[in-house]
Steps between C-alpha positions, in 0.01 A plus 500: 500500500220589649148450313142572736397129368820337469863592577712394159876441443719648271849376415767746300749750503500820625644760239409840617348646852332828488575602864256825540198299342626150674503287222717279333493343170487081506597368162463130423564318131380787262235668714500769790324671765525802735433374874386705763714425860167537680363201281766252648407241740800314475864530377772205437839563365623213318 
């Protein structure tokens, strides 16, 4: 993800996209958080 001082990396599973606010929700062990598509540097599908 991108970050103005340094770009960060975020491993889960995506449970819910919000298409007409372009976001998607990333959940990993018990915690969550809404991403915004424009944040993304990067993407791999594993």
């Amino acid at each position: 993800m991108f970050d103005p001082f340094e770009n960060t990396t975020i491993r889960g599973f995506v449970t819910s996209i919000h298409t007409h606010s372009r976001e998607f929700k990333l959940q990993w062990a018990e915690e969550w958080k809404w991403i915004n598509v424009d944040d993304l540097v990067e993407v791999y599908i594993v």
